[in-house]
Backbone bond lengths (Angstrom), bond angles and torsions (degrees), N, CA, C in turn:
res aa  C-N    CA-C-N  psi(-1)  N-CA   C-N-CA  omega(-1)  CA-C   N-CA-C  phi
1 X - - - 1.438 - - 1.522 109.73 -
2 X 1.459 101.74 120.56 1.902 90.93 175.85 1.637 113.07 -79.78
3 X 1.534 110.51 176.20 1.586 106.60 -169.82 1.414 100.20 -99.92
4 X 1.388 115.03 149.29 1.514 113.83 167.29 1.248 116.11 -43.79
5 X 1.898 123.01 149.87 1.109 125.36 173.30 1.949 101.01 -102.01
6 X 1.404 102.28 159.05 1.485 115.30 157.68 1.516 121.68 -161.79
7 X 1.449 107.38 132.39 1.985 109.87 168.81 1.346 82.99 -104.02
8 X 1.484 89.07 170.16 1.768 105.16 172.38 1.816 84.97 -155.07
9 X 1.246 94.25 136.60 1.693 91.94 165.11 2.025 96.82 -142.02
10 X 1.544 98.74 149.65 1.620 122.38 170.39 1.531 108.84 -67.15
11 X 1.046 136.96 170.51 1.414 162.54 162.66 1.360 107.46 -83.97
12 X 1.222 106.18 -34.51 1.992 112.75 -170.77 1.224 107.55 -145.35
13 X 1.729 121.10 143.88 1.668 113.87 176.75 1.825 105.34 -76.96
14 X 1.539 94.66 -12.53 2.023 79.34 -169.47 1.575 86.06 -154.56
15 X 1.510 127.89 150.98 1.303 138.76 -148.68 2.233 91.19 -142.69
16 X 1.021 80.81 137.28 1.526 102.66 156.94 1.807 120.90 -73.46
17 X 1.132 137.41 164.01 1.201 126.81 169.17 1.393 106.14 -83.89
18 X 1.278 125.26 156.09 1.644 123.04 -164.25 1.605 121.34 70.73
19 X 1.329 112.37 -25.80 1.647 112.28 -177.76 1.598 112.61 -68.13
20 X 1.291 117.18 160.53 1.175 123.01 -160.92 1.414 111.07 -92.04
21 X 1.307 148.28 132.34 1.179 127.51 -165.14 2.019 88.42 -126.83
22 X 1.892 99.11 145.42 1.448 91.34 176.43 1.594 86.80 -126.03
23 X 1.043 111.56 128.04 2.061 115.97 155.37 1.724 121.28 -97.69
24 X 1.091 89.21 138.58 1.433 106.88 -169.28 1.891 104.77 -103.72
25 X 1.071 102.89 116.62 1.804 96.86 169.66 1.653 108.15 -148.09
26 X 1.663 77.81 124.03 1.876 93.84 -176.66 1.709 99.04 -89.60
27 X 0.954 101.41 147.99 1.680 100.02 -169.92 1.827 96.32 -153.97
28 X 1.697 120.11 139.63 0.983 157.65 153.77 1.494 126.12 -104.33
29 X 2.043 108.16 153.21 1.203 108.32 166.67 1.308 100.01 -152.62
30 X 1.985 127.95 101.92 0.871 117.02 -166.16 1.639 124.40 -76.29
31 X 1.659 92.35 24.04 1.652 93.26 -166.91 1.916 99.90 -124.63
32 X 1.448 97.49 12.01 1.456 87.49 174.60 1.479 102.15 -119.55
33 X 1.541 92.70 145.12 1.688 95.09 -158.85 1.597 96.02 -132.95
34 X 1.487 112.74 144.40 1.480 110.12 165.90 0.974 126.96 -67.21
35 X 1.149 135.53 163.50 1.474 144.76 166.72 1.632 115.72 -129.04
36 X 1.335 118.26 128.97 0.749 128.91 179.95 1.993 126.39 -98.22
37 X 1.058 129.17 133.15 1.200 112.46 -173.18 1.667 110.69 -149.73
38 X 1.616 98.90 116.17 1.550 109.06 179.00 1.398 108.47 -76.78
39 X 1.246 115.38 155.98 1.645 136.41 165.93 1.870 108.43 -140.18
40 X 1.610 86.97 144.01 1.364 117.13 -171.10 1.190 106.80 -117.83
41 X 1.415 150.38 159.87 1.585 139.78 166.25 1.069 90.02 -141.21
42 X 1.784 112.38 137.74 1.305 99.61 -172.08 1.619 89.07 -145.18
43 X 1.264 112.50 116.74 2.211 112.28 -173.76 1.716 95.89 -82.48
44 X 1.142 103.72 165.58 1.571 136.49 -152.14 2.301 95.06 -69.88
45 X 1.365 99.08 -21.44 1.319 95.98 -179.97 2.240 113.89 -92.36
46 X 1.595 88.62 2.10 1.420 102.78 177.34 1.710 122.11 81.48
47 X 1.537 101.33 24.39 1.417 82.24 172.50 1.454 73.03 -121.60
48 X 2.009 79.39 164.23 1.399 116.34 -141.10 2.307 86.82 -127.02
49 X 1.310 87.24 159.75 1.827 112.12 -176.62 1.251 96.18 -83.28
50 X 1.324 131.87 151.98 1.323 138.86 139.84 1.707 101.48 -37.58
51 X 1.369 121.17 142.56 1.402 121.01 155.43 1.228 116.36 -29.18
52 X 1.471 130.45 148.46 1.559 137.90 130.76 0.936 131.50 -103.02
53 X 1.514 134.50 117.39 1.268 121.60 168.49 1.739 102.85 -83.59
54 X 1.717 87.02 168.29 1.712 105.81 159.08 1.785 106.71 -154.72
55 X 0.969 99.78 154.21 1.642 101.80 177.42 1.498 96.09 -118.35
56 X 1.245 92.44 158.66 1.767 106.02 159.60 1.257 124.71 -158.76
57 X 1.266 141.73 172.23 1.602 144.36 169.85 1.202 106.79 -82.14
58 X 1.503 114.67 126.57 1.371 116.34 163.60 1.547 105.60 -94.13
59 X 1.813 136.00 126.89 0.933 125.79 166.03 1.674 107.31 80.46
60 X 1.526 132.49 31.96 1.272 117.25 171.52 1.372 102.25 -54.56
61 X 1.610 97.35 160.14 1.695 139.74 156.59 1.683 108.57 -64.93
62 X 1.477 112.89 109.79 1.243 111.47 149.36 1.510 121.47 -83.07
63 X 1.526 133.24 143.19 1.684 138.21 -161.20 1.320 73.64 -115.17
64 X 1.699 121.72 144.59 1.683 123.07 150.94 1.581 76.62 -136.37
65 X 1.512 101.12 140.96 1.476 128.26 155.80 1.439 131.54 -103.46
66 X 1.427 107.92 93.90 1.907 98.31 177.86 1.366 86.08 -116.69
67 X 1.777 108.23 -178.63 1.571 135.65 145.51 0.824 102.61 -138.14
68 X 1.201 93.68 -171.92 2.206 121.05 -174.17 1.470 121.41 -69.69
69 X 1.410 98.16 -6.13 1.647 94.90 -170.48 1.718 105.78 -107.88
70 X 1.412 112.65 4.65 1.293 122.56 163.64 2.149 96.72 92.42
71 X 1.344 126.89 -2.60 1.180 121.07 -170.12 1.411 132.31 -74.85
72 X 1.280 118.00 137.15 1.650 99.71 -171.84 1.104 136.74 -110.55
73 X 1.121 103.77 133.34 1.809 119.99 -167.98 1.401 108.07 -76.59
74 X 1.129 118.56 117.31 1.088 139.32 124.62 1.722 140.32 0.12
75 X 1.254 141.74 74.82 1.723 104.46 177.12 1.288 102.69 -93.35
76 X 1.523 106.36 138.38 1.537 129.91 160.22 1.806 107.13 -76.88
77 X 0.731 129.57 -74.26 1.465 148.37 -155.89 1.760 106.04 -126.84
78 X 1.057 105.62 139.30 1.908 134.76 154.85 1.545 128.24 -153.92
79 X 1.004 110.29 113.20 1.284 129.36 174.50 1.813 120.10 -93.54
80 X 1.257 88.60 -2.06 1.985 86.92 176.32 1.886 93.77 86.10
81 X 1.080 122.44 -8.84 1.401 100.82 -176.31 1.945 98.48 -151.99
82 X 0.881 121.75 -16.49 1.273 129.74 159.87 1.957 127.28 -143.42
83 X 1.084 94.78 135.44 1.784 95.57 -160.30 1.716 93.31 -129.37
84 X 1.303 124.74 124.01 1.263 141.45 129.45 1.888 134.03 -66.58
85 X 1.729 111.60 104.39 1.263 122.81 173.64 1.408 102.56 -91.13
86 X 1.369 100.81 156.59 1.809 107.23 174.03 1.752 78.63 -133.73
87 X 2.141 87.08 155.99 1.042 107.68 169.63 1.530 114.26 -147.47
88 X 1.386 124.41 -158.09 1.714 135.67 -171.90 1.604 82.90 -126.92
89 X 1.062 111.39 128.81 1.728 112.72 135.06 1.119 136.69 -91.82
């Protein structure tokens, strides 16, 4: 099994107190894979539904964001493959 990947990059190399801080972290898991799954409905006289699909995640990635200074992040945005936190400095 490979290990999840993650970057994270800042908005700024150095923050004021009060300034807004946004983090960026692109994140992978080359071991979680979709699954896809059709449905048919079919009543007792035999007619049948157009197909359905549905997809889903097998095994998503949860992202948690702390640091050392105890502050809390925020998420703005997740897409399953890139996530934006906001914070206070």
């Amino acid at each position: 099994m490979a290990a999840p990947t993650a970057t994270a990059t800042l908005t700024a190399p150095v923050y004021s107190p009060g300034d807004q801080m946004l983090l960026t972290v692109t994140y992978a898991d080359a071991d979680t894979k979709p699954l896809t799954v059709t449905i048919v409905v079919t009543d007792a006289q035999g007619n049948s539904s157009a197909p359905v699909k549905v997809t889903a995640v097998i095994d998503p990635l949860t992202l948690t964001v702390t640091d050392s200074s105890g502050r809390i992040w925020t998420r703005v945005s997740d897409n399953g493959a890139v996530a934006v936190y906001r914070a206070v400095a």
